[in-house]
PDB file with one MODEL, atoms N, CA, C and O in Angstrom:
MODEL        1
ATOM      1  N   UNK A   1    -147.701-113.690-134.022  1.00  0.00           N
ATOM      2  CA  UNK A   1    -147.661-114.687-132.951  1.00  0.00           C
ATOM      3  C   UNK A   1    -146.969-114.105-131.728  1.00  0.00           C
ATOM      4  O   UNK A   1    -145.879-113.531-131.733  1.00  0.00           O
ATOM      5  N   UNK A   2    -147.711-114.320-130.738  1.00  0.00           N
ATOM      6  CA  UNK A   2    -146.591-114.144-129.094  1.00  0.00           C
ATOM      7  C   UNK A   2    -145.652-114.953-128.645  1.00  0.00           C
ATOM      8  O   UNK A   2    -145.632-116.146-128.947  1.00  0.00           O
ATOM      9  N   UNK A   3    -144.999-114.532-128.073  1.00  0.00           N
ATOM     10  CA  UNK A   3    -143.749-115.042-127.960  1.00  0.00           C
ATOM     11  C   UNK A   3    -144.026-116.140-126.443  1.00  0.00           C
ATOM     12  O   UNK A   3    -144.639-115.699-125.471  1.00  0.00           O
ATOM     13  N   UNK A   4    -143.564-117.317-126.474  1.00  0.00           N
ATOM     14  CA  UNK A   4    -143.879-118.162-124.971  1.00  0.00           C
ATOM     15  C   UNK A   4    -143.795-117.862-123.960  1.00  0.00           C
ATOM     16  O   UNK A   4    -142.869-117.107-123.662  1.00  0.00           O
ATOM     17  N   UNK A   5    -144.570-118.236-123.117  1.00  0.00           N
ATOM     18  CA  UNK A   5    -144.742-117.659-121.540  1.00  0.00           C
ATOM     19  C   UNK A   5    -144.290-118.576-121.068  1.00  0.00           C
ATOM     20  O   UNK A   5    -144.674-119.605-121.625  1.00  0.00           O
ATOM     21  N   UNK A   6    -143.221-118.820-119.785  1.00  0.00           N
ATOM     22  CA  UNK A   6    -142.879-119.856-119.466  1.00  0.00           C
ATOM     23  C   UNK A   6    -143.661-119.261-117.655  1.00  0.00           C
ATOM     24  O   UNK A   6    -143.547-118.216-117.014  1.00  0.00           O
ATOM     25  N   UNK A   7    -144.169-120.139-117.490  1.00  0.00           N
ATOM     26  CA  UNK A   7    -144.614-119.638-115.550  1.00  0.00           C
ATOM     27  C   UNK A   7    -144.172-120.924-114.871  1.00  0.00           C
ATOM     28  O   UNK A   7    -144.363-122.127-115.050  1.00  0.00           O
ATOM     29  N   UNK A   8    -143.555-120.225-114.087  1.00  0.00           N
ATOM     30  CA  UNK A   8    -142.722-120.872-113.230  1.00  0.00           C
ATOM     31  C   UNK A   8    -143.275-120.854-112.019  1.00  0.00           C
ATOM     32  O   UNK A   8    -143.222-119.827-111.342  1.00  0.00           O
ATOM     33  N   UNK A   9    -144.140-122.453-111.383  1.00  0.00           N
ATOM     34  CA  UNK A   9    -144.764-121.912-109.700  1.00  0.00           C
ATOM     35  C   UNK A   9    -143.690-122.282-109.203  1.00  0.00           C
ATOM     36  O   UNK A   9    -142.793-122.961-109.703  1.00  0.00           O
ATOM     37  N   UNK A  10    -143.841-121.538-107.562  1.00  0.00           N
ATOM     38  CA  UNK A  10    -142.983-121.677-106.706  1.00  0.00           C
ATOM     39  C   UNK A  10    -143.431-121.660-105.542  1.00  0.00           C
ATOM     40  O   UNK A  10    -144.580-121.288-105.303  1.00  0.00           O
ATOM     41  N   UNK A  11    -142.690-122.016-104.728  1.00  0.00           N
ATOM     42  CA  UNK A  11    -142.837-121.491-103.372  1.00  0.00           C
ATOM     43  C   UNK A  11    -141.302-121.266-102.436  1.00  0.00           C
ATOM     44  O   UNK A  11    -140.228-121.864-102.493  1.00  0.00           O
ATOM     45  N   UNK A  12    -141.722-120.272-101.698  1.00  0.00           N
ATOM     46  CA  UNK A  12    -140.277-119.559-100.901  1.00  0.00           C
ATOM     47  C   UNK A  12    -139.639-120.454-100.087  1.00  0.00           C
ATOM     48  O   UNK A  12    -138.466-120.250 -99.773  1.00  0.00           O
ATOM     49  N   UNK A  13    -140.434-121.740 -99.568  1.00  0.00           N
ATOM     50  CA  UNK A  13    -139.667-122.709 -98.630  1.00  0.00           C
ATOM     51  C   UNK A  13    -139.479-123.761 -99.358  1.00  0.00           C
ATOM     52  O   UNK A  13    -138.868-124.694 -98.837  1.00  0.00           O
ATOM     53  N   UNK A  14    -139.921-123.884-100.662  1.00  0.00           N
ATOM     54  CA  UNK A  14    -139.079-125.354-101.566  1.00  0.00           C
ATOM     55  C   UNK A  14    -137.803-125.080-101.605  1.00  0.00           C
ATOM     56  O   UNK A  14    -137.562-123.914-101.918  1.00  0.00           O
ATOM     57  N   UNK A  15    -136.778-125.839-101.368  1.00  0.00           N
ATOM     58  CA  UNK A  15    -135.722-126.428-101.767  1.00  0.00           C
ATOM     59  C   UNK A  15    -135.581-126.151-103.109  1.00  0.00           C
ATOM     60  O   UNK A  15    -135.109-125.107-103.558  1.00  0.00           O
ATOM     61  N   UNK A  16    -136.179-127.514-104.042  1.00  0.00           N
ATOM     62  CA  UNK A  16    -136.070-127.434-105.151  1.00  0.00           C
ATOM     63  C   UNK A  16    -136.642-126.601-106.201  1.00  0.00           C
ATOM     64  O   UNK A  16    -136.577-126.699-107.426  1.00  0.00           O
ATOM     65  N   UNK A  17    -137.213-125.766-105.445  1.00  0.00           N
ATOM     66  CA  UNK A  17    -137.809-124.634-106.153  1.00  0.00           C
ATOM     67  C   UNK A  17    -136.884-123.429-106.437  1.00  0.00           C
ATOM     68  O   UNK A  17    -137.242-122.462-107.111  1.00  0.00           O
ATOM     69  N   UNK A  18    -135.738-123.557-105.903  1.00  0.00           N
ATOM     70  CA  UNK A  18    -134.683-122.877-105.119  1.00  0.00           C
ATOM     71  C   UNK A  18    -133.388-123.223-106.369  1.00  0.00           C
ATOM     72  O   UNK A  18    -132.662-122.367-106.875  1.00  0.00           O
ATOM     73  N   UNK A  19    -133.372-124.331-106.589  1.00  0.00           N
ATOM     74  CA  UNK A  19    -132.738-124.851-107.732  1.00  0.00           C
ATOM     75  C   UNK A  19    -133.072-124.333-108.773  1.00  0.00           C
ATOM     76  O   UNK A  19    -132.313-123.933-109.656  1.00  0.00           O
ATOM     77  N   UNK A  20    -134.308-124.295-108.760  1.00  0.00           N
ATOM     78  CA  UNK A  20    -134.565-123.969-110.367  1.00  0.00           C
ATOM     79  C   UNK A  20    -134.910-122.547-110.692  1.00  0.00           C
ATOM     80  O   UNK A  20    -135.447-122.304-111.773  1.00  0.00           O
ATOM     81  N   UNK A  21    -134.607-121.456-109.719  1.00  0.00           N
ATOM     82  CA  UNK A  21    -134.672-120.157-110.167  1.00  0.00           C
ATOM     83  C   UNK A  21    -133.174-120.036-111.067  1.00  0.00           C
ATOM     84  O   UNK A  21    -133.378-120.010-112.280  1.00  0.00           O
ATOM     85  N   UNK A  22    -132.180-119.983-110.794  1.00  0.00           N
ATOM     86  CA  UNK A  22    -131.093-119.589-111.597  1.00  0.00           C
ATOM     87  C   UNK A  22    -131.048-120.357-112.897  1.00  0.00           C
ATOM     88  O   UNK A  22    -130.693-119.734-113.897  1.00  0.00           O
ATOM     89  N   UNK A  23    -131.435-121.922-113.030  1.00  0.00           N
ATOM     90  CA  UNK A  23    -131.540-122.070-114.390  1.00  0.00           C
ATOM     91  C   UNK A  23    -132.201-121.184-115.082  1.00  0.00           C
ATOM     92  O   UNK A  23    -131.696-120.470-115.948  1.00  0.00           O
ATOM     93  N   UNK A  24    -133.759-121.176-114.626  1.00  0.00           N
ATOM     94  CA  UNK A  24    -134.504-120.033-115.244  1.00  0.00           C
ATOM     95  C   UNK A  24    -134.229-118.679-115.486  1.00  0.00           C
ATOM     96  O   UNK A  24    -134.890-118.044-116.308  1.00  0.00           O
ATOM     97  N   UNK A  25    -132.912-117.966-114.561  1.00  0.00           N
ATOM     98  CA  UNK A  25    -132.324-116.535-114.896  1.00  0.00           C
ATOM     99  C   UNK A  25    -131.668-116.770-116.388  1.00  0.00           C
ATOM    100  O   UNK A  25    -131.874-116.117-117.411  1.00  0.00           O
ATOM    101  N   UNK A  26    -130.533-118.283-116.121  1.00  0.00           N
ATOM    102  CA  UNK A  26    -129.483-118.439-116.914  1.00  0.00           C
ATOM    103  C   UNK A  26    -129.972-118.335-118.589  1.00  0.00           C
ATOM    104  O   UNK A  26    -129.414-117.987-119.630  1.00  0.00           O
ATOM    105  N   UNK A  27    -131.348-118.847-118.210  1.00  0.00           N
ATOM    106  CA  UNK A  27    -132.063-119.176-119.956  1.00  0.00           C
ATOM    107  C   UNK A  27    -132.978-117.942-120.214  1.00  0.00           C
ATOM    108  O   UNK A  27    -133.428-117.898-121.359  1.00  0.00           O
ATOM    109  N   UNK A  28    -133.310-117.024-119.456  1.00  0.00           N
ATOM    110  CA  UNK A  28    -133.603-115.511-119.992  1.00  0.00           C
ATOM    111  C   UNK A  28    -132.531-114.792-120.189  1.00  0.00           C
ATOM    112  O   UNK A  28    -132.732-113.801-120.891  1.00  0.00           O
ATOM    113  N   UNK A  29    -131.402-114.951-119.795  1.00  0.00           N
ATOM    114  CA  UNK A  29    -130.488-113.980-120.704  1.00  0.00           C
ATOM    115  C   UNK A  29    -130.090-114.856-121.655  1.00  0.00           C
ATOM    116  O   UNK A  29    -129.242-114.240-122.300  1.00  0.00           O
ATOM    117  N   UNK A  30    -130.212-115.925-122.107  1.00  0.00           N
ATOM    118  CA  UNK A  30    -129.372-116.299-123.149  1.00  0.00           C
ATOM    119  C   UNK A  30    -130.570-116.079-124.264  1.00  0.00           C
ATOM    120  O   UNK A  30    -130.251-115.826-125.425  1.00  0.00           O
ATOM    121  N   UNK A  31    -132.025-116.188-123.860  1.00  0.00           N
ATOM    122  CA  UNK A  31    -133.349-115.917-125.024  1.00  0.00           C
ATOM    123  C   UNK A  31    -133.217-114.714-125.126  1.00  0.00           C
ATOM    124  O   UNK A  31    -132.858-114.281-126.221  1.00  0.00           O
ATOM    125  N   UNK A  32    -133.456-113.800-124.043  1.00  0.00           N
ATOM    126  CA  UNK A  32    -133.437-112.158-124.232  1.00  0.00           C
ATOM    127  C   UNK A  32    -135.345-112.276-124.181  1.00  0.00           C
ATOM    128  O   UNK A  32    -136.182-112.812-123.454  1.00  0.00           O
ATOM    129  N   UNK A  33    -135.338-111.607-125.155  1.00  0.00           N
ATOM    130  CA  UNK A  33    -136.974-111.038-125.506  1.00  0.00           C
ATOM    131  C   UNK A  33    -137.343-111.828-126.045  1.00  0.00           C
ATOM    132  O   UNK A  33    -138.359-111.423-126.610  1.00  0.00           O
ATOM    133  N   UNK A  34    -137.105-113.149-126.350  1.00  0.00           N
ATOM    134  CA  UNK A  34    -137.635-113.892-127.389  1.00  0.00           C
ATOM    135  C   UNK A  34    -138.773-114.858-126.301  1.00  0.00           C
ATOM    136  O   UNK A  34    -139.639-115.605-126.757  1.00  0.00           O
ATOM    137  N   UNK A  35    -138.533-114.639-124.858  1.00  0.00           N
ATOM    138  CA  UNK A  35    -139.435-115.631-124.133  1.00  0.00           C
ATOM    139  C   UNK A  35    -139.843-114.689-123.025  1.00  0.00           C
ATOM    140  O   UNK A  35    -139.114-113.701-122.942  1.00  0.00           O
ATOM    141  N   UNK A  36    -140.966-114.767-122.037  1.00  0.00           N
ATOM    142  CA  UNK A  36    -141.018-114.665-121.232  1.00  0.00           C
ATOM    143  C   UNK A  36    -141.513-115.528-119.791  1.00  0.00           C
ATOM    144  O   UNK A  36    -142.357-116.420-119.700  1.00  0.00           O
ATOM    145  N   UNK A  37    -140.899-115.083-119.022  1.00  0.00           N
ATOM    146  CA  UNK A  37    -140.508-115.756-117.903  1.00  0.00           C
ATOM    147  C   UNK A  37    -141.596-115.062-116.187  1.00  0.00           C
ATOM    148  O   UNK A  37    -141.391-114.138-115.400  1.00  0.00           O
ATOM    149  N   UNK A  38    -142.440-115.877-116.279  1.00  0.00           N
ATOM    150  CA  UNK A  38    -143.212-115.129-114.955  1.00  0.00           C
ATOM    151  C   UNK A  38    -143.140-115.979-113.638  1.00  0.00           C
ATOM    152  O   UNK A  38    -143.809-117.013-113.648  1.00  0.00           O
ATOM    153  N   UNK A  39    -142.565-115.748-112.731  1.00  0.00           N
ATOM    154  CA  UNK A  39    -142.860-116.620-111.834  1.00  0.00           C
ATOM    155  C   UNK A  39    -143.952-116.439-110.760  1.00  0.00           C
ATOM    156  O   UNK A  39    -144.220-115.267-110.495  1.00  0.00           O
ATOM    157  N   UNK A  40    -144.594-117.349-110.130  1.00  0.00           N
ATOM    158  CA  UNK A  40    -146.016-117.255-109.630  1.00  0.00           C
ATOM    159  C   UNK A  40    -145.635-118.279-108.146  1.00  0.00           C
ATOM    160  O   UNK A  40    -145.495-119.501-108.088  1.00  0.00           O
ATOM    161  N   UNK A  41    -145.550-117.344-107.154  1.00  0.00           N
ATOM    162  CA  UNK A  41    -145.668-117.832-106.059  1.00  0.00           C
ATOM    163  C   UNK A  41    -146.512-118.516-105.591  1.00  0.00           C
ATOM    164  O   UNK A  41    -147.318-117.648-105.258  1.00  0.00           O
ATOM    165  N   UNK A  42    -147.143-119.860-105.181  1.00  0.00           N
ATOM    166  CA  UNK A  42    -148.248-120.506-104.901  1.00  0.00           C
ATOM    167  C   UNK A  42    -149.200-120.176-103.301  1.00  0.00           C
ATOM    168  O   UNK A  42    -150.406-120.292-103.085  1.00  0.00           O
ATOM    169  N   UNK A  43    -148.545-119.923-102.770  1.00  0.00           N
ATOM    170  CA  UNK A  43    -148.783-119.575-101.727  1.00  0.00           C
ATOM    171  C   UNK A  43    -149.490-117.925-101.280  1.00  0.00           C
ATOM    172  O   UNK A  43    -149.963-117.545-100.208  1.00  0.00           O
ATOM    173  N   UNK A  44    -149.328-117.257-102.504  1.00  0.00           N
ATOM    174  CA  UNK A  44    -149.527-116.275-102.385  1.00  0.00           C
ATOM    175  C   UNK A  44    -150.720-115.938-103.526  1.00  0.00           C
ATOM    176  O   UNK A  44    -151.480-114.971-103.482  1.00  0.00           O
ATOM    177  N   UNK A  45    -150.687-116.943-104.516  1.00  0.00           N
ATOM    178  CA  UNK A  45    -151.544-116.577-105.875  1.00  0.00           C
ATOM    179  C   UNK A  45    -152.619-118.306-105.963  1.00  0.00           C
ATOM    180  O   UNK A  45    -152.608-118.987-106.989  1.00  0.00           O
ATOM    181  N   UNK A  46    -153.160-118.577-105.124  1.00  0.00           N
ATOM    182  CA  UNK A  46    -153.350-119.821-105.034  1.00  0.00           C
ATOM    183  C   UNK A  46    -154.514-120.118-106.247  1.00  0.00           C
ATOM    184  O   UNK A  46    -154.920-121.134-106.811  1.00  0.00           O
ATOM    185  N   UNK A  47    -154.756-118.970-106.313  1.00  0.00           N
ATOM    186  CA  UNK A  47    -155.812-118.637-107.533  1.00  0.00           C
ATOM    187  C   UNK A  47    -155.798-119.208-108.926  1.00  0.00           C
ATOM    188  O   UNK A  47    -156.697-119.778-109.544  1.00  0.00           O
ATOM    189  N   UNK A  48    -154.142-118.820-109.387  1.00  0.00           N
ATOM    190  CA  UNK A  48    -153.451-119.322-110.597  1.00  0.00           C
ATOM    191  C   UNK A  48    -153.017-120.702-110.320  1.00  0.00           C
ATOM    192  O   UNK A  48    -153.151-121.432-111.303  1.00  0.00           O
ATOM    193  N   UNK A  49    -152.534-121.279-109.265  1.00  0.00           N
ATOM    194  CA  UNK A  49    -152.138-122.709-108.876  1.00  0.00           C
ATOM    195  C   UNK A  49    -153.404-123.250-108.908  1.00  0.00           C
ATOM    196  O   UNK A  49    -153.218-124.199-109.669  1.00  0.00           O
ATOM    197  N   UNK A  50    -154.435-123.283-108.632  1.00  0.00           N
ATOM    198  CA  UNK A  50    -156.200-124.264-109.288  1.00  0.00           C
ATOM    199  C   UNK A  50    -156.080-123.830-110.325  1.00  0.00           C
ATOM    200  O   UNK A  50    -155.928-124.739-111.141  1.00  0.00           O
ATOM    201  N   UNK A  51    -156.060-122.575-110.895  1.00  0.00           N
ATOM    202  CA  UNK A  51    -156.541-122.524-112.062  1.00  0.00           C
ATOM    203  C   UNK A  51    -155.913-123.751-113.394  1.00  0.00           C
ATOM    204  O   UNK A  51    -156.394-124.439-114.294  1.00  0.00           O
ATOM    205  N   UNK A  52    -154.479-123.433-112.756  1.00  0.00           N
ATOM    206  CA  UNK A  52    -153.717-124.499-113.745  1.00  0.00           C
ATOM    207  C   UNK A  52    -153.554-125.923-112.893  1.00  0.00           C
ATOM    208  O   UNK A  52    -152.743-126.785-113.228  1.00  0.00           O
ATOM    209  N   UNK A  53    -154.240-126.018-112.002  1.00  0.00           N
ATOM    210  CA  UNK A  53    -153.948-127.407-111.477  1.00  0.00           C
ATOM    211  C   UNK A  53    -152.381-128.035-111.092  1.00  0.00           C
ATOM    212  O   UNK A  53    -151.675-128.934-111.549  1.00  0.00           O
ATOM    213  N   UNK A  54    -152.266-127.051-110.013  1.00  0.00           N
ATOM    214  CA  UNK A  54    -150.445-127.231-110.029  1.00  0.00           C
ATOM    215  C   UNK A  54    -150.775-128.140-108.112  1.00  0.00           C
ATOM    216  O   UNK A  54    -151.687-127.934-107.312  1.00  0.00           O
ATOM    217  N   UNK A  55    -149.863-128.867-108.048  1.00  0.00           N
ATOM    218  CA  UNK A  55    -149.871-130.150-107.377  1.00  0.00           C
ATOM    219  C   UNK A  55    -148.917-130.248-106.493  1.00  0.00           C
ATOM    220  O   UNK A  55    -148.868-130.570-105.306  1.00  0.00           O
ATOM    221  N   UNK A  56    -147.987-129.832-107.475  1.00  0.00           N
ATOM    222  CA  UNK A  56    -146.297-129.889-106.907  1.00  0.00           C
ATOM    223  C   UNK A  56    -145.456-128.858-107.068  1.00  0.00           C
ATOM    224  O   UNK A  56    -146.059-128.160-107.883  1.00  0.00           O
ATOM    225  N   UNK A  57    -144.269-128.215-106.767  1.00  0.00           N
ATOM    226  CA  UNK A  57    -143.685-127.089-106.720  1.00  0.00           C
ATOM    227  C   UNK A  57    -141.942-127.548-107.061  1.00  0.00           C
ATOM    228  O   UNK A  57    -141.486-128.103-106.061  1.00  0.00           O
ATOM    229  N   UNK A  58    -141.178-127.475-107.899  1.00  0.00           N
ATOM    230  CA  UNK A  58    -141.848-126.393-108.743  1.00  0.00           C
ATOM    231  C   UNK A  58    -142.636-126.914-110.208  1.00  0.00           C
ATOM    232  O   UNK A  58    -142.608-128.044-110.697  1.00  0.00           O
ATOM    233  N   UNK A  59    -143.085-126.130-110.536  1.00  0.00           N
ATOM    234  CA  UNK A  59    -143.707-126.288-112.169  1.00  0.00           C
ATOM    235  C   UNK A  59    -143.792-125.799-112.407  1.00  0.00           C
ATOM    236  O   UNK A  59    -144.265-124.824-111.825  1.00  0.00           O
ATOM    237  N   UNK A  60    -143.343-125.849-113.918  1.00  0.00           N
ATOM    238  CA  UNK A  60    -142.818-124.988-115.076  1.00  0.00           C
ATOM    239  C   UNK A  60    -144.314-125.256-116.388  1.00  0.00           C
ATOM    240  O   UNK A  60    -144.642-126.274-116.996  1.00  0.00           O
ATOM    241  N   UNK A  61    -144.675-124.399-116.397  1.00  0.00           N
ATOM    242  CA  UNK A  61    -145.404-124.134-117.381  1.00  0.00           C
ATOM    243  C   UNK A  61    -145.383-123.477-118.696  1.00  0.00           C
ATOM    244  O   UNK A  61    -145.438-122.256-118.547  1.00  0.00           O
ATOM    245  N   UNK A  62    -145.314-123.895-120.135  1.00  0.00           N
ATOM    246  CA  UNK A  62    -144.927-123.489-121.302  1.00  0.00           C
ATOM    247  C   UNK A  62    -146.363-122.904-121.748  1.00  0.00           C
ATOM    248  O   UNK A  62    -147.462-123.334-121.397  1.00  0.00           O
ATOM    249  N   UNK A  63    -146.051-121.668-122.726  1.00  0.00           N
ATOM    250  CA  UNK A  63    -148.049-121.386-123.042  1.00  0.00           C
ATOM    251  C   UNK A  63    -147.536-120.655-124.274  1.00  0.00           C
ATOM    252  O   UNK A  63    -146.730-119.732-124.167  1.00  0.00           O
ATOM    253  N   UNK A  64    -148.035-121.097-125.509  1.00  0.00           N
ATOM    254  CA  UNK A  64    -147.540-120.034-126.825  1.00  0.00           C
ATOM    255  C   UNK A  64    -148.851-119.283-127.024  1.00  0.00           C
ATOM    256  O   UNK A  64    -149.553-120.124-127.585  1.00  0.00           O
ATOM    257  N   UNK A  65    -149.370-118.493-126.923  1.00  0.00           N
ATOM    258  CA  UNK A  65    -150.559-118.099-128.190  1.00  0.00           C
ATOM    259  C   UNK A  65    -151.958-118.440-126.912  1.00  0.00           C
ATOM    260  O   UNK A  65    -153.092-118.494-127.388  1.00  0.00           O
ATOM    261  N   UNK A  66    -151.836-118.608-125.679  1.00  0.00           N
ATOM    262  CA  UNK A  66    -152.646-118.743-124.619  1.00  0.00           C
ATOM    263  C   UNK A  66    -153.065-120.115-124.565  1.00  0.00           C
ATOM    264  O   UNK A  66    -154.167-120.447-124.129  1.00  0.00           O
ATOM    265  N   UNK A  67    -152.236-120.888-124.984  1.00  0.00           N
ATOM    266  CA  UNK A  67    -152.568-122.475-125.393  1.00  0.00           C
ATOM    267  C   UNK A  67    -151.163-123.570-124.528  1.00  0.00           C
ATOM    268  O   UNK A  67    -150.024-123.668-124.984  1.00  0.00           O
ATOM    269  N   UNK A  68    -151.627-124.220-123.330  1.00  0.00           N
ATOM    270  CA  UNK A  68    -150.804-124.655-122.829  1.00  0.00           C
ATOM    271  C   UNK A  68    -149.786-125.684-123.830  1.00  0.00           C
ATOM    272  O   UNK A  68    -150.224-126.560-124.576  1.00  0.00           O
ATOM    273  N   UNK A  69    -148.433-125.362-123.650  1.00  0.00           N
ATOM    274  CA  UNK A  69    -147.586-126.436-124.369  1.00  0.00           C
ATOM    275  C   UNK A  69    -146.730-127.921-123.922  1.00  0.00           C
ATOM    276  O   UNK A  69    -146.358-128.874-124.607  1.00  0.00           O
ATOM    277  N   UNK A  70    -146.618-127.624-122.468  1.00  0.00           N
ATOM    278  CA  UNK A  70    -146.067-128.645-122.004  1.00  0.00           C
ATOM    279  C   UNK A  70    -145.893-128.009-120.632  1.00  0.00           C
ATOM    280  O   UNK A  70    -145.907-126.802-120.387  1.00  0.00           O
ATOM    281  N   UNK A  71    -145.696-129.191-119.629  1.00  0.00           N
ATOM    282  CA  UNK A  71    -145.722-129.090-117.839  1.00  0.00           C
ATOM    283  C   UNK A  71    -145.163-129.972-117.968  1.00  0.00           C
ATOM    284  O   UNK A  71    -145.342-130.953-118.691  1.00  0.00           O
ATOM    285  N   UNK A  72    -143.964-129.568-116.855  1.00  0.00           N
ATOM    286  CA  UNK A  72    -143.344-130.126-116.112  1.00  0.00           C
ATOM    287  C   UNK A  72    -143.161-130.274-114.648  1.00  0.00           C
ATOM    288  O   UNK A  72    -143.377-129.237-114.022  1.00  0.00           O
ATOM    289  N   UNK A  73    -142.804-131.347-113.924  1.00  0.00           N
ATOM    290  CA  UNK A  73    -143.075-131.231-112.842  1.00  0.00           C
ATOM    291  C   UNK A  73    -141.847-131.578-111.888  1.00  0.00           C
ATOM    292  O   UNK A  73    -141.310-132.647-112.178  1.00  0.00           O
ATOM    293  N   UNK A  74    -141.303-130.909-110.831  1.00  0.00           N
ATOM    294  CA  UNK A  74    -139.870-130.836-110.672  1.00  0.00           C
ATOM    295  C   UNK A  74    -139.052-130.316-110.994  1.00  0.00           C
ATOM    296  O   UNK A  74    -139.512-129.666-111.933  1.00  0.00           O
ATOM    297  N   UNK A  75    -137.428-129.934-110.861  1.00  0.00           N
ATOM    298  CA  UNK A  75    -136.879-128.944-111.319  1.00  0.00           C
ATOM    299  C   UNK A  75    -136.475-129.865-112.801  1.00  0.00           C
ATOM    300  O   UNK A  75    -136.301-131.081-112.880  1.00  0.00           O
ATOM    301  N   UNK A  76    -136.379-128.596-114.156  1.00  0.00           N
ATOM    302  CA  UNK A  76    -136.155-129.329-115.115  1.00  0.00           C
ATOM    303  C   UNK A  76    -134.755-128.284-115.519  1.00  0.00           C
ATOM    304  O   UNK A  76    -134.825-127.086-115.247  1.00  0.00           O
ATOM    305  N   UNK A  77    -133.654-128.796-116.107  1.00  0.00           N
ATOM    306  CA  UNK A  77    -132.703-128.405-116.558  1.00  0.00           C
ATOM    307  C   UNK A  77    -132.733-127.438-117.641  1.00  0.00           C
ATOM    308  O   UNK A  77    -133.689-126.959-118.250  1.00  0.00           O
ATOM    309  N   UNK A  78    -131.585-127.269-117.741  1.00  0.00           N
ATOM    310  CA  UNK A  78    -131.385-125.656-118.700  1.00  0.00           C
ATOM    311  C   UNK A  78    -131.529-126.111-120.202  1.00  0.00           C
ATOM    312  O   UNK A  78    -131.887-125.363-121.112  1.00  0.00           O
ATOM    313  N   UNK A  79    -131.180-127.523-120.341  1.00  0.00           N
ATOM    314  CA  UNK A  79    -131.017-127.732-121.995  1.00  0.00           C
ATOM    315  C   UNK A  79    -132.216-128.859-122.802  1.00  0.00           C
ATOM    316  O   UNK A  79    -132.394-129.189-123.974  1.00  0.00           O
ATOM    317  N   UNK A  80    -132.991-129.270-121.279  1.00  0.00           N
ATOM    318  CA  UNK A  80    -134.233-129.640-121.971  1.00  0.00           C
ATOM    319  C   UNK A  80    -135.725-128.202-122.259  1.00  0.00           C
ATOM    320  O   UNK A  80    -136.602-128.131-123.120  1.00  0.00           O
ATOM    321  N   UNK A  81    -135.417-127.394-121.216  1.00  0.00           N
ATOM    322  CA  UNK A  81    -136.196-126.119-121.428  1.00  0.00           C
ATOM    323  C   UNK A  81    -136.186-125.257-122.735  1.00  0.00           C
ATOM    324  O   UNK A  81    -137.078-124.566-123.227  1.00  0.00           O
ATOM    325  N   UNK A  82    -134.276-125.631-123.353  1.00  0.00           N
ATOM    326  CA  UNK A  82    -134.430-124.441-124.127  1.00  0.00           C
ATOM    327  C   UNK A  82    -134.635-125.931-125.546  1.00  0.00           C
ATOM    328  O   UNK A  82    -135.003-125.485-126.633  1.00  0.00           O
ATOM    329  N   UNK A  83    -134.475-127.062-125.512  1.00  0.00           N
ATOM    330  CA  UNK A  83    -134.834-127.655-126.691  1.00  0.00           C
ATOM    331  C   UNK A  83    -136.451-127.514-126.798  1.00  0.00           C
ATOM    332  O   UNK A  83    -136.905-127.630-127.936  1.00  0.00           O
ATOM    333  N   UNK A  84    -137.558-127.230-125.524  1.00  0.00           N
ATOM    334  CA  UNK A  84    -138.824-126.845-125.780  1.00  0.00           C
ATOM    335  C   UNK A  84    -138.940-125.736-126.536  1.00  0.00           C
ATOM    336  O   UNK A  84    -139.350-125.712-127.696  1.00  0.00           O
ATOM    337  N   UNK A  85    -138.565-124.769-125.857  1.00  0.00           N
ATOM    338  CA  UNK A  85    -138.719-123.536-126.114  1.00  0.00           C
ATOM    339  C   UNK A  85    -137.937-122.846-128.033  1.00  0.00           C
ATOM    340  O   UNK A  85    -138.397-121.998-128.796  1.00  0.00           O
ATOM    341  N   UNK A  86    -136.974-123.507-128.117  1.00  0.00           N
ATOM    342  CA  UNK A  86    -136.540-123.350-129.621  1.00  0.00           C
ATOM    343  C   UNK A  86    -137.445-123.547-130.570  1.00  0.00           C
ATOM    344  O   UNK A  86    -137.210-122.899-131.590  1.00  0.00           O
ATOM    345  N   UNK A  87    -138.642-124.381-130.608  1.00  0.00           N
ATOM    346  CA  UNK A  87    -139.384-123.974-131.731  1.00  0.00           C
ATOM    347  C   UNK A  87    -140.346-123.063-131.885  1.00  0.00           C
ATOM    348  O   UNK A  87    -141.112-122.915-132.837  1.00  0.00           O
ATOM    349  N   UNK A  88    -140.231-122.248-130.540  1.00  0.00           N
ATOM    350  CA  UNK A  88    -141.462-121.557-130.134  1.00  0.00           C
ATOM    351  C   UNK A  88    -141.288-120.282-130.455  1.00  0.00           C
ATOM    352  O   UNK A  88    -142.054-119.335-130.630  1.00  0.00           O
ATOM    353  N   UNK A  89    -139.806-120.473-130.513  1.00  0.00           N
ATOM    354  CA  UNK A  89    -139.380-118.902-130.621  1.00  0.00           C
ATOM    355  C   UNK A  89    -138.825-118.358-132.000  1.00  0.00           C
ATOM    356  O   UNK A  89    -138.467-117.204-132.233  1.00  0.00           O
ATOM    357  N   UNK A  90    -138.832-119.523-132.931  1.00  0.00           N
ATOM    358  CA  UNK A  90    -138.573-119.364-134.062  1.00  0.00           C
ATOM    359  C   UNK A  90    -139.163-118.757-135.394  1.00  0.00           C
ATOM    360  O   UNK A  90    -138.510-118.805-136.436  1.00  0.00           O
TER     361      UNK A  90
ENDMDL
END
């Protein structure tokens, strides 16, 4: 099994997009290798933003095994991300 992809859209003039990069640092060093973490500029990759139907900025996208797991929309905190992500990585 692969390990979760978390994609993170963004954009460089959100605010709250701005918020939610350091949670997202804070919870790759505490996973290590057990997750990965891509972030996808919207503005620049608009390609991947239709593809996944992204609306709003930021959004966090979960994917185990190339199979979407959950979206979120807005900045989401450090300890609901990693209660997703704990069974994924187990």
């Amino acid at each position: 099994m692969s390990k979760p992809v978390v994609y993170d859209f963004f954009a460089t003039w959100c605010g709250p997009c701005q918020m939610q990069t350091p949670i997202l640092e804070a919870l790759e060093k505490k996973l290590g290798d057990l997750v990965e973490i891509r972030k996808v500029d919207v503005d620049k990759h608009m390609d991947l933003a239709e593809k996944y139907g992204i609306r709003v900025v930021p959004t966090l996208i979960i994917e185990k095994d190339g199979k979407i797991v959950k979206t979120m929309e807005g900045v989401t905190d450090a300890a609901t991300l990693e209660k997703l992500l704990q069974p994924l990585v187990g």
